[in-house]
Backbone as XML, in Angstrom:
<?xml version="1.0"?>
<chain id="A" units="angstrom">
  <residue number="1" name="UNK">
    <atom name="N" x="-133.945" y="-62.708" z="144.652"/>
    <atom name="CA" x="-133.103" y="-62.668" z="145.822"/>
    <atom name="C" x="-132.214" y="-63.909" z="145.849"/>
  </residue>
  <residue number="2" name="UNK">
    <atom name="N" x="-131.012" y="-64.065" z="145.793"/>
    <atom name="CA" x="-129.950" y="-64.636" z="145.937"/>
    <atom name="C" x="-129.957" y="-65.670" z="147.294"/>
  </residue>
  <residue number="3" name="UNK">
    <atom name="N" x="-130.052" y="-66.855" z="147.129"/>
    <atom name="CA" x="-130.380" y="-67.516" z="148.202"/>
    <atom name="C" x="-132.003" y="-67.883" z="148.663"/>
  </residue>
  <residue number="4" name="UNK">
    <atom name="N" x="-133.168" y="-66.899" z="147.882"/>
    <atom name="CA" x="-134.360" y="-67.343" z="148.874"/>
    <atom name="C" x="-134.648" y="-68.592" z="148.309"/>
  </residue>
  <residue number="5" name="UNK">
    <atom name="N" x="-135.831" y="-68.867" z="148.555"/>
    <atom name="CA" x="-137.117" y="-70.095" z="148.027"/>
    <atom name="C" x="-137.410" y="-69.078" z="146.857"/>
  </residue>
  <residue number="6" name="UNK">
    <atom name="N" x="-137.269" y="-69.318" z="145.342"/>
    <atom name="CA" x="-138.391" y="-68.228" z="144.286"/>
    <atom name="C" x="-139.665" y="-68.703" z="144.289"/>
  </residue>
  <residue number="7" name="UNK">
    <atom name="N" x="-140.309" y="-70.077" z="144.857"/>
    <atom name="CA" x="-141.707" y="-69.566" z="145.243"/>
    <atom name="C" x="-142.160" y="-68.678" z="146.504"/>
  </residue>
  <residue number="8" name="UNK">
    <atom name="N" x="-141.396" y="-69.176" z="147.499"/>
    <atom name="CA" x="-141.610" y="-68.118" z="148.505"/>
    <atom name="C" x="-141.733" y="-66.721" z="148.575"/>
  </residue>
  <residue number="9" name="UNK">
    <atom name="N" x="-140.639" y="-66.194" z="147.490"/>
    <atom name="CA" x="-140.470" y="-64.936" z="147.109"/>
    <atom name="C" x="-141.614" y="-64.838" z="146.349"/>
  </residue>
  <residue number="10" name="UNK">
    <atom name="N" x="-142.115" y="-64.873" z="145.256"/>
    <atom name="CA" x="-142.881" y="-64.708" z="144.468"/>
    <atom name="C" x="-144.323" y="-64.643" z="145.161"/>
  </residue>
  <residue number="11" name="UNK">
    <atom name="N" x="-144.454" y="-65.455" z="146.267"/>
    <atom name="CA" x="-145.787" y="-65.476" z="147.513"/>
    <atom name="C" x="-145.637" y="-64.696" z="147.879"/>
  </residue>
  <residue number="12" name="UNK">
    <atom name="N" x="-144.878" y="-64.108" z="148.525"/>
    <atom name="CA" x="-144.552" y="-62.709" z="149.777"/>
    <atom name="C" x="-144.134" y="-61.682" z="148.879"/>
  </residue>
  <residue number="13" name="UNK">
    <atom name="N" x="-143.745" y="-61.276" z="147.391"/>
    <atom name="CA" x="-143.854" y="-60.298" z="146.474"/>
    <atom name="C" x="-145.661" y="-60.251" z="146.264"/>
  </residue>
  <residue number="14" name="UNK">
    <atom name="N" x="-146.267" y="-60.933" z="145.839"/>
    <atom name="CA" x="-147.406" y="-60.348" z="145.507"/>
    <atom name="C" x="-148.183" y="-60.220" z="146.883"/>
  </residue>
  <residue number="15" name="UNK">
    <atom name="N" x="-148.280" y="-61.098" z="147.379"/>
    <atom name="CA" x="-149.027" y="-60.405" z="148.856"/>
    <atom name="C" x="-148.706" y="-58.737" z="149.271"/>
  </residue>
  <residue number="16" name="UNK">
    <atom name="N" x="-147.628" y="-58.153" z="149.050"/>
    <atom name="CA" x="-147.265" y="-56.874" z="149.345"/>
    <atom name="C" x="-147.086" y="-56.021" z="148.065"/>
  </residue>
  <residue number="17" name="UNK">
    <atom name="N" x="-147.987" y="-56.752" z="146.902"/>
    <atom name="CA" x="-148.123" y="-55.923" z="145.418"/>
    <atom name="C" x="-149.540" y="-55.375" z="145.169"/>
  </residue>
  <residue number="18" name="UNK">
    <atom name="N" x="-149.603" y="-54.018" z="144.938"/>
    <atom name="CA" x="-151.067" y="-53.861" z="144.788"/>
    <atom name="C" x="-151.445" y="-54.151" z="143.544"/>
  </residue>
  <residue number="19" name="UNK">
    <atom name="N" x="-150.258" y="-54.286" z="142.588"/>
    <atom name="CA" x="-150.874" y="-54.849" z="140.757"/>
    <atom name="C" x="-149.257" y="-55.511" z="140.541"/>
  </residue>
  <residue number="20" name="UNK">
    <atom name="N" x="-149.734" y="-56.394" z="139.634"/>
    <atom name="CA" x="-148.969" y="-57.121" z="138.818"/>
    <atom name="C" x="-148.813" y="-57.106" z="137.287"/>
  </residue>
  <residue number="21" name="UNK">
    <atom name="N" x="-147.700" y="-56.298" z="136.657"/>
    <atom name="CA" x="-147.778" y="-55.971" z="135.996"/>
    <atom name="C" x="-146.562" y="-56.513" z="134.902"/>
  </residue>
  <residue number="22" name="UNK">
    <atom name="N" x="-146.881" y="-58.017" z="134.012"/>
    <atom name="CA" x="-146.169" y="-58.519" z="133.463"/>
    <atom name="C" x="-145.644" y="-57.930" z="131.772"/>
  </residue>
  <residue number="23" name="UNK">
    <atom name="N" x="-144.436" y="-57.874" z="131.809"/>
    <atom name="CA" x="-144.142" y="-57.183" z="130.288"/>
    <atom name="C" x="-143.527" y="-58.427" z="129.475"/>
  </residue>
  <residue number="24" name="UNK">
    <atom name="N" x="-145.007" y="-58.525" z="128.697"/>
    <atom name="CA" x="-144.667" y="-59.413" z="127.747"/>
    <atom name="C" x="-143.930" y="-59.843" z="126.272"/>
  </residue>
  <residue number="25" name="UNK">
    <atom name="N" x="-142.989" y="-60.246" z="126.462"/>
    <atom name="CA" x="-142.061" y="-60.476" z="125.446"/>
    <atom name="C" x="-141.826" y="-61.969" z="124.964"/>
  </residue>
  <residue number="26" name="UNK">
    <atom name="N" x="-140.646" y="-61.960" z="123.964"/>
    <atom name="CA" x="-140.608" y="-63.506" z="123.312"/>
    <atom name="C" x="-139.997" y="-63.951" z="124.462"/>
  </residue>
  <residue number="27" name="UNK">
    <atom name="N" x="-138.562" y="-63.584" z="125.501"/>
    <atom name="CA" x="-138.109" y="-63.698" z="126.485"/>
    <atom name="C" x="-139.023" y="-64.242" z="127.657"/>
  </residue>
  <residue number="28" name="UNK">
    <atom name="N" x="-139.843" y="-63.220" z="127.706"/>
    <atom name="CA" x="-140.969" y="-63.730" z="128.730"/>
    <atom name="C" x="-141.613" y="-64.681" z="128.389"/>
  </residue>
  <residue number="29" name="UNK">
    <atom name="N" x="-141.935" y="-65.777" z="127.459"/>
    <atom name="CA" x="-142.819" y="-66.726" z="127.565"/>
    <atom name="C" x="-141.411" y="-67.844" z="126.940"/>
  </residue>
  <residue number="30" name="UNK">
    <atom name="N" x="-140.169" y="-67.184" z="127.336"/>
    <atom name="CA" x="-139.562" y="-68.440" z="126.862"/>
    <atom name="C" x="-138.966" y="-68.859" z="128.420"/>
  </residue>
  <residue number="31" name="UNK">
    <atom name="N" x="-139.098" y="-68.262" z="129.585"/>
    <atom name="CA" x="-138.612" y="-68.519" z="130.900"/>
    <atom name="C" x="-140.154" y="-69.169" z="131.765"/>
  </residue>
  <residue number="32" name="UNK">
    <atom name="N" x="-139.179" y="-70.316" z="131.945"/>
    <atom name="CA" x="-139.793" y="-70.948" z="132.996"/>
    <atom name="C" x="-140.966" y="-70.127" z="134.356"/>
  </residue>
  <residue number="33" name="UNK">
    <atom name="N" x="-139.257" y="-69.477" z="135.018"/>
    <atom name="CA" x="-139.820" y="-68.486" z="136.080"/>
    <atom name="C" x="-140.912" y="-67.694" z="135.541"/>
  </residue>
  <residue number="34" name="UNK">
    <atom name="N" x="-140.531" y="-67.024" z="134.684"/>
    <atom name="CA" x="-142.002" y="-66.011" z="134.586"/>
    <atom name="C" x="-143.415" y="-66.471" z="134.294"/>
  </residue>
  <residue number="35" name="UNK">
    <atom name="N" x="-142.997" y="-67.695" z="133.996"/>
    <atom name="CA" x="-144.819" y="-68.448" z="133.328"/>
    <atom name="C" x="-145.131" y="-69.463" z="134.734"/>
  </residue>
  <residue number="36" name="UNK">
    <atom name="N" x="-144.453" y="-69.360" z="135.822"/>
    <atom name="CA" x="-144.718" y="-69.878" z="136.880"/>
    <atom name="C" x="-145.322" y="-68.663" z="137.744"/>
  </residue>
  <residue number="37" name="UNK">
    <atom name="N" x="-144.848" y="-67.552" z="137.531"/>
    <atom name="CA" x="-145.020" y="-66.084" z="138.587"/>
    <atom name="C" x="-146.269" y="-65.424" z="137.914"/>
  </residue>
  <residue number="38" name="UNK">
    <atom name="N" x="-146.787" y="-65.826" z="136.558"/>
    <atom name="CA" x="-147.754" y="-65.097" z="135.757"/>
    <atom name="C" x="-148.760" y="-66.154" z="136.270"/>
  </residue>
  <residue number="39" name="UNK">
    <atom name="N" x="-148.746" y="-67.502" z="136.314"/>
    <atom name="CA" x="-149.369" y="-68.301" z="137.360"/>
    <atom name="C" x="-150.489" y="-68.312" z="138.715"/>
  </residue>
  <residue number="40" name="UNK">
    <atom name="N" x="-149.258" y="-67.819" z="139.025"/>
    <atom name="CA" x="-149.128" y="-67.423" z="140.750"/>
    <atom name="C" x="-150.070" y="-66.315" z="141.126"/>
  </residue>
  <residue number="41" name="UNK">
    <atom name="N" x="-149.912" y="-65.265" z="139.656"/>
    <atom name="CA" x="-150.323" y="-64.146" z="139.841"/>
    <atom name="C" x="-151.718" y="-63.957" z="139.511"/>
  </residue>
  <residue number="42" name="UNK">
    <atom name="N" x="-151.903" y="-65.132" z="138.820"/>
    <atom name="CA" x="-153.274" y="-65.160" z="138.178"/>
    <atom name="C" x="-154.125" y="-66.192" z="139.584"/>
  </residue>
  <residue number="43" name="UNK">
    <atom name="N" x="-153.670" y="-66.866" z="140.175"/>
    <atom name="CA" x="-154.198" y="-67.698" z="141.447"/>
    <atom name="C" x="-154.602" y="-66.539" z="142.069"/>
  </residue>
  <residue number="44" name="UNK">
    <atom name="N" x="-153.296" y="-65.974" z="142.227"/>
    <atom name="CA" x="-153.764" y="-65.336" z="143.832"/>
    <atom name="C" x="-154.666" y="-64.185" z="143.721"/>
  </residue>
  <residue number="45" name="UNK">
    <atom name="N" x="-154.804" y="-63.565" z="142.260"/>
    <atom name="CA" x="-155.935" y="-62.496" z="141.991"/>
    <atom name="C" x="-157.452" y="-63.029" z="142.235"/>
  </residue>
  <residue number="46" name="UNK">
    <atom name="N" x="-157.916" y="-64.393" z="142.024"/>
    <atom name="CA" x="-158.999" y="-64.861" z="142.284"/>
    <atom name="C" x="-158.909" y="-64.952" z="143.765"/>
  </residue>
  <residue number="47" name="UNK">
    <atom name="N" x="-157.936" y="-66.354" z="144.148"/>
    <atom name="CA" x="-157.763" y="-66.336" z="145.538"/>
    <atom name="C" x="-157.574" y="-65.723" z="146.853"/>
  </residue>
  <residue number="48" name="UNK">
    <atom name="N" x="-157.774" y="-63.854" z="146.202"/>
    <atom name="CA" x="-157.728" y="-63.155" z="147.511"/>
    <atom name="C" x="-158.589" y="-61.810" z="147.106"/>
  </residue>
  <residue number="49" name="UNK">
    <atom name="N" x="-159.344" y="-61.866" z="146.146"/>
    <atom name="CA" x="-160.208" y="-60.974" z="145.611"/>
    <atom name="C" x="-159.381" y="-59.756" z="145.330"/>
  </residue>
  <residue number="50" name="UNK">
    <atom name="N" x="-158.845" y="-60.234" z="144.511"/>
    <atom name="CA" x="-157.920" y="-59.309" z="143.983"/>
    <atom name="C" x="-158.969" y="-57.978" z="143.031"/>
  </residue>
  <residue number="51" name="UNK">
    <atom name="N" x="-158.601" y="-56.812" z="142.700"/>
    <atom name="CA" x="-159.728" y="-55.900" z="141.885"/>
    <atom name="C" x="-159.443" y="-56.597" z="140.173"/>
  </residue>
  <residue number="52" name="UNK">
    <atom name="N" x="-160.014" y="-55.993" z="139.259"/>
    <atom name="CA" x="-159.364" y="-56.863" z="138.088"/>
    <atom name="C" x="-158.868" y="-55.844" z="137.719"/>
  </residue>
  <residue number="53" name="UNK">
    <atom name="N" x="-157.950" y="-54.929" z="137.962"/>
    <atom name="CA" x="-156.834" y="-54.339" z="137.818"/>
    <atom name="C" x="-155.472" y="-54.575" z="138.786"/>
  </residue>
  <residue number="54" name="UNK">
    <atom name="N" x="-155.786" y="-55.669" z="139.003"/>
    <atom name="CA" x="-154.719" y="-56.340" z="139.346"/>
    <atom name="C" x="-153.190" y="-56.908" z="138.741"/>
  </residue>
  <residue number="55" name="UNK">
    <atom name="N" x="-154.057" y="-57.470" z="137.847"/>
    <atom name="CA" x="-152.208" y="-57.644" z="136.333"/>
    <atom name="C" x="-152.667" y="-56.742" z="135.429"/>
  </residue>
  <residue number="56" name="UNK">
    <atom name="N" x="-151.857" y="-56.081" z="135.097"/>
    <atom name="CA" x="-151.915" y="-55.363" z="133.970"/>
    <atom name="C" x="-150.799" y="-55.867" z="132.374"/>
  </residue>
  <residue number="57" name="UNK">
    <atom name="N" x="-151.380" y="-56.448" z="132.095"/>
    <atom name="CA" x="-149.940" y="-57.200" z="130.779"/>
    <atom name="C" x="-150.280" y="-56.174" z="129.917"/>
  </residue>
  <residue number="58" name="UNK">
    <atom name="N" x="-148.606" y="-56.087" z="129.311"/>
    <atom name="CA" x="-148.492" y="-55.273" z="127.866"/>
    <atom name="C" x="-147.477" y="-55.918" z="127.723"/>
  </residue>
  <residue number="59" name="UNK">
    <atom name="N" x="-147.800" y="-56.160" z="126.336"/>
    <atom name="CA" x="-146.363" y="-56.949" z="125.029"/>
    <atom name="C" x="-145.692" y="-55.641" z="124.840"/>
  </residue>
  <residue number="60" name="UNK">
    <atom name="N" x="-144.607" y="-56.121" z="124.182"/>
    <atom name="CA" x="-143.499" y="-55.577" z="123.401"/>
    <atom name="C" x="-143.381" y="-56.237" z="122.061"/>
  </residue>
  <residue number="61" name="UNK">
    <atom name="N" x="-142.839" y="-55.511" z="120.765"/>
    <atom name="CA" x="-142.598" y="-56.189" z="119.867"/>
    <atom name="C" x="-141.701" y="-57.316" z="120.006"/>
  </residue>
  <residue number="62" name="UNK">
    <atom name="N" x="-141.812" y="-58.056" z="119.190"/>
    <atom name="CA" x="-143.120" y="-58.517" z="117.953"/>
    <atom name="C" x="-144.409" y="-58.634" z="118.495"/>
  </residue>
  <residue number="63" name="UNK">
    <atom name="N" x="-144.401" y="-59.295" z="120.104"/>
    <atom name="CA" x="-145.265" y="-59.979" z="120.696"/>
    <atom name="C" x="-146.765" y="-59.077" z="120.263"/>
  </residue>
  <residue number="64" name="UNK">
    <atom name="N" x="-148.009" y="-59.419" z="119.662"/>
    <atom name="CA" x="-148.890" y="-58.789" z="119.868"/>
    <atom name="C" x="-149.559" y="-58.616" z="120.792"/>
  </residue>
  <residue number="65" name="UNK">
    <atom name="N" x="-150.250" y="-57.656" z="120.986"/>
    <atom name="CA" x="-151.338" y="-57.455" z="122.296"/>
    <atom name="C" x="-152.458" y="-58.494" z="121.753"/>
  </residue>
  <residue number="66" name="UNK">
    <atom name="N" x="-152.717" y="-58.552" z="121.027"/>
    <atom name="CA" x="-154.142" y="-59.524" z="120.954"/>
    <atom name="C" x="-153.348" y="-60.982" z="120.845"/>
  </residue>
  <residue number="67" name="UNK">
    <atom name="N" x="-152.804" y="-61.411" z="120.729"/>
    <atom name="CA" x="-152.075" y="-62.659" z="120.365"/>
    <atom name="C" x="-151.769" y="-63.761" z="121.998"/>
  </residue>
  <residue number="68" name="UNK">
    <atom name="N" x="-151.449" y="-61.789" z="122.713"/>
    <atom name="CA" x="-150.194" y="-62.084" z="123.990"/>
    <atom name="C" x="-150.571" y="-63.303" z="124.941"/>
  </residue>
  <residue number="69" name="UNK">
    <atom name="N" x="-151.654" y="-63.466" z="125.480"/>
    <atom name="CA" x="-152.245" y="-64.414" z="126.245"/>
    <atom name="C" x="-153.075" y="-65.596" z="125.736"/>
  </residue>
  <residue number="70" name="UNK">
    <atom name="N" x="-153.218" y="-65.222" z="124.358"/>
    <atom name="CA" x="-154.424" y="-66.307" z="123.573"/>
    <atom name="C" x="-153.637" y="-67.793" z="123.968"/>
  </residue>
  <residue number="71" name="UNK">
    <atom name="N" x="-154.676" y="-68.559" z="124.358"/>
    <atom name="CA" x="-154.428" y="-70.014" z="124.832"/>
    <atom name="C" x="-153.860" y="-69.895" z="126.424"/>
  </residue>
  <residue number="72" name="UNK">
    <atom name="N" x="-153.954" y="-69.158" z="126.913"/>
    <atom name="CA" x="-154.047" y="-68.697" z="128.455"/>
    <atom name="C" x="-155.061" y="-68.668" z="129.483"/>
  </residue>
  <residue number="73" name="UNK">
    <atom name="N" x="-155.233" y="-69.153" z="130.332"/>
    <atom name="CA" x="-156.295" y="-68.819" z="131.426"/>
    <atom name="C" x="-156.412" y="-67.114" z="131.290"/>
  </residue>
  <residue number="74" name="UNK">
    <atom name="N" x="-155.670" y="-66.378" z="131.130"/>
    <atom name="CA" x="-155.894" y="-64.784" z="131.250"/>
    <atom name="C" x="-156.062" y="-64.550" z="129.492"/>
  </residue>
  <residue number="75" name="UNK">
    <atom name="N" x="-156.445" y="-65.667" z="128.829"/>
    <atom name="CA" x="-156.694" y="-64.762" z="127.558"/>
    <atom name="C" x="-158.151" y="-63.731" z="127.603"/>
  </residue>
  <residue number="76" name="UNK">
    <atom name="N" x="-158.935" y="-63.851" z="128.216"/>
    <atom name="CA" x="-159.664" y="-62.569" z="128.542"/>
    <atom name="C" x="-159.539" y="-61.022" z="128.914"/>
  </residue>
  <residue number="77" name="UNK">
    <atom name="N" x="-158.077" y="-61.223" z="129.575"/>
    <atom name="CA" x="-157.982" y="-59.842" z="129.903"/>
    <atom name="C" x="-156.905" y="-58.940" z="128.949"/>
  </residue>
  <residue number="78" name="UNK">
    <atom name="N" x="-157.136" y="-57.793" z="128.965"/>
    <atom name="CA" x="-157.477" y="-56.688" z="127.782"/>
    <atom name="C" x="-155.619" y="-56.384" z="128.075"/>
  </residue>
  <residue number="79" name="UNK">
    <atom name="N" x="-154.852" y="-56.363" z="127.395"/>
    <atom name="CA" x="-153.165" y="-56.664" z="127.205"/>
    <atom name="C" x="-153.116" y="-55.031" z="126.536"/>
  </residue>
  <residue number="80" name="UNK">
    <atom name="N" x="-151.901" y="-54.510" z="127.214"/>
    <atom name="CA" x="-151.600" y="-52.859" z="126.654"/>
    <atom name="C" x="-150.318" y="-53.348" z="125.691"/>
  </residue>
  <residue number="81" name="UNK">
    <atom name="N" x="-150.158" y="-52.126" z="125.165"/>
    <atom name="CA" x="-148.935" y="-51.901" z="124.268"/>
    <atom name="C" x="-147.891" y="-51.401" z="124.434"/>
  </residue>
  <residue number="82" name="UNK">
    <atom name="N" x="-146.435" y="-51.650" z="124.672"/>
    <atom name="CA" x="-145.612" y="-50.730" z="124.591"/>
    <atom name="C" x="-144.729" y="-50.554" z="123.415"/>
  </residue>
  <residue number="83" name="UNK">
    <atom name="N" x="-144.987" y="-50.015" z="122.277"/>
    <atom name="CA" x="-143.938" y="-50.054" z="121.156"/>
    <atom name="C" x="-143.644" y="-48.589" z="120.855"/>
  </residue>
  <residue number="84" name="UNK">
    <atom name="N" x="-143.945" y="-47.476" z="121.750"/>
    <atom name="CA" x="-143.534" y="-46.103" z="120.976"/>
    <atom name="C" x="-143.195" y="-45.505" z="122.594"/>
  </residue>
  <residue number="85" name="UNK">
    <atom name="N" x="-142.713" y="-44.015" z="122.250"/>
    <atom name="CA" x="-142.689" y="-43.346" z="123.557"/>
    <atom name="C" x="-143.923" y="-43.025" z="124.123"/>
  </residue>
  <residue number="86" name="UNK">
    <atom name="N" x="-145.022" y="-42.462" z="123.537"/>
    <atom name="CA" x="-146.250" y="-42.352" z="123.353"/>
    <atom name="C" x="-146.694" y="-43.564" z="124.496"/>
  </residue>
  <residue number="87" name="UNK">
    <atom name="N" x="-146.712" y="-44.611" z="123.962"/>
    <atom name="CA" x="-147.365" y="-45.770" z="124.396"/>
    <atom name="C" x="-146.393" y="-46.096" z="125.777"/>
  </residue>
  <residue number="88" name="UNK">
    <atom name="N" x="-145.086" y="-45.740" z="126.163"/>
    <atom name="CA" x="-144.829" y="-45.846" z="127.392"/>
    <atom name="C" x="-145.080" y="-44.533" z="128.367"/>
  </residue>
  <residue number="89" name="UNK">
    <atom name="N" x="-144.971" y="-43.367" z="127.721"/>
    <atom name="CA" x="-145.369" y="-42.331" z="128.401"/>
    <atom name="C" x="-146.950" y="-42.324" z="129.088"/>
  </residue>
  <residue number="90" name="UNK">
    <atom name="N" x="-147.888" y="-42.916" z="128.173"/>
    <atom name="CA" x="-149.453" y="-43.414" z="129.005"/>
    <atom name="C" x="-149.195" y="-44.597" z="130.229"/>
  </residue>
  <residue number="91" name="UNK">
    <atom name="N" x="-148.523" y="-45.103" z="129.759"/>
    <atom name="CA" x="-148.207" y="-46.459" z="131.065"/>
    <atom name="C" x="-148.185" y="-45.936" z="132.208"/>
  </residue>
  <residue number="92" name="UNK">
    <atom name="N" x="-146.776" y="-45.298" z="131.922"/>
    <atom name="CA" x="-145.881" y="-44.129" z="133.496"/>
    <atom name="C" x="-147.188" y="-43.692" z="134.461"/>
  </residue>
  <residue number="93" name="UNK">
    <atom name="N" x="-148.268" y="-42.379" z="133.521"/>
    <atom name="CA" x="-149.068" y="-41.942" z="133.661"/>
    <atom name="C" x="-150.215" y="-42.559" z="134.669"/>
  </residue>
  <residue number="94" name="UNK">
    <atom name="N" x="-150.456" y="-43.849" z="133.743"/>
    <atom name="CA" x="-151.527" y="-44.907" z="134.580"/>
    <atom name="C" x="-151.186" y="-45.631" z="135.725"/>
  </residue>
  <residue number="95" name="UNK">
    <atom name="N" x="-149.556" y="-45.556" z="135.258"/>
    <atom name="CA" x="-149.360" y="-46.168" z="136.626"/>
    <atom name="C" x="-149.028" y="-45.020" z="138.295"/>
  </residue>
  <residue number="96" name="UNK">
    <atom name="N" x="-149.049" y="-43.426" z="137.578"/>
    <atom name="CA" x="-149.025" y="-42.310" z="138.754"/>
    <atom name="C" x="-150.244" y="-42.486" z="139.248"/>
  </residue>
  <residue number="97" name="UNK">
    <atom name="N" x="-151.497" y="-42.298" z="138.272"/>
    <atom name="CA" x="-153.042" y="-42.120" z="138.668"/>
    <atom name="C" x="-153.451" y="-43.281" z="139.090"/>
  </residue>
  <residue number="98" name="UNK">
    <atom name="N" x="-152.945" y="-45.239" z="139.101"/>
    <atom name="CA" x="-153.444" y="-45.648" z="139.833"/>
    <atom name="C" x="-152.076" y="-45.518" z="141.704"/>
  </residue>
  <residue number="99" name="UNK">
    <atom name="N" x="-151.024" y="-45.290" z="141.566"/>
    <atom name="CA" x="-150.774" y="-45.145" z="142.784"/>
    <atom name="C" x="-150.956" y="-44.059" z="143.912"/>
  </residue>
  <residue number="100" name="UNK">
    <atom name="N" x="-151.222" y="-43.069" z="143.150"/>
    <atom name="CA" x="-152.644" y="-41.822" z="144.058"/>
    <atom name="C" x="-153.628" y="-42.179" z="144.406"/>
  </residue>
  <residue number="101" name="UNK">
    <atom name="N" x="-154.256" y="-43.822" z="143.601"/>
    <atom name="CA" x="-155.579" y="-44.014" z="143.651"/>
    <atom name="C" x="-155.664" y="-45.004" z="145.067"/>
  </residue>
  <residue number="102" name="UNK">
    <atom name="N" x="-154.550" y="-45.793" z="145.434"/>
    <atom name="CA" x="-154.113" y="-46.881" z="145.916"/>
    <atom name="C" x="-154.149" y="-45.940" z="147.508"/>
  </residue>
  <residue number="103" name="UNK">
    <atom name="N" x="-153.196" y="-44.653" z="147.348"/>
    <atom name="CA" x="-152.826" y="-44.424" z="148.401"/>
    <atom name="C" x="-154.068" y="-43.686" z="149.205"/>
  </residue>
  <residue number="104" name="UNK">
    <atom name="N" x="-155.183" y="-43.111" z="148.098"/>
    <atom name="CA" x="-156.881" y="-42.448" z="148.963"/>
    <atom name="C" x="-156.991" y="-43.761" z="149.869"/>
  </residue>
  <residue number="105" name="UNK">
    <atom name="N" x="-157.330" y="-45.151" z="149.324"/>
    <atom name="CA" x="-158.280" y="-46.292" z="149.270"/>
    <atom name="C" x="-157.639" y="-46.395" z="151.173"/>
  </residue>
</chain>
């Protein structure tokens, strides 16, 4: 947003996010902002009992999925793939069946 605070924004975006879902690229770990908001995102999942389907990361080429977070506080959590149609067509999918799932709860 043009004009806000980008921490402010980034506070009041995930407070009203039910998942966080970072797409990891060479781009993405070469910006400041995003390794401050992947941060943020990783705080506030502990800090508000977040479910641990809360971030969902998937690389893009080159970036590997096993590689993507190594040396990260989130190198534990399990990183998807997007390099085919295949592999974005399951995303779409997971991401219909968890927002049906969001809207029972």
């Amino acid at each position: 947003m043009v004009g806000k605070d980008y921490v402010d924004f980034i506070i009041l975006s995930l407070k009203c996010s039910d998942i966080f879902i970072p797409i990891l690229s060479e781009n993405y770990f070469d910006s400041k902002f995003c390794m401050i908001e992947l941060g943020f995102a990783y705080s506030y999942l502990y800090l508000h009992n977040k479910s641990d389907e809360y971030i969902l990361p998937f690389a893009i080429p080159p970036v590997k999925k096993f590689a993507a977070l190594s040396h990260s506080p989130l190198q534990n959590l399990q990183v998807g793939e997007l390099c085919d149609k295949n592999d974005v067509h399951g995303f779409l999918n997971y991401l219909r069946e968890k927002k049906c799932q969001i809207r029972r709860e």
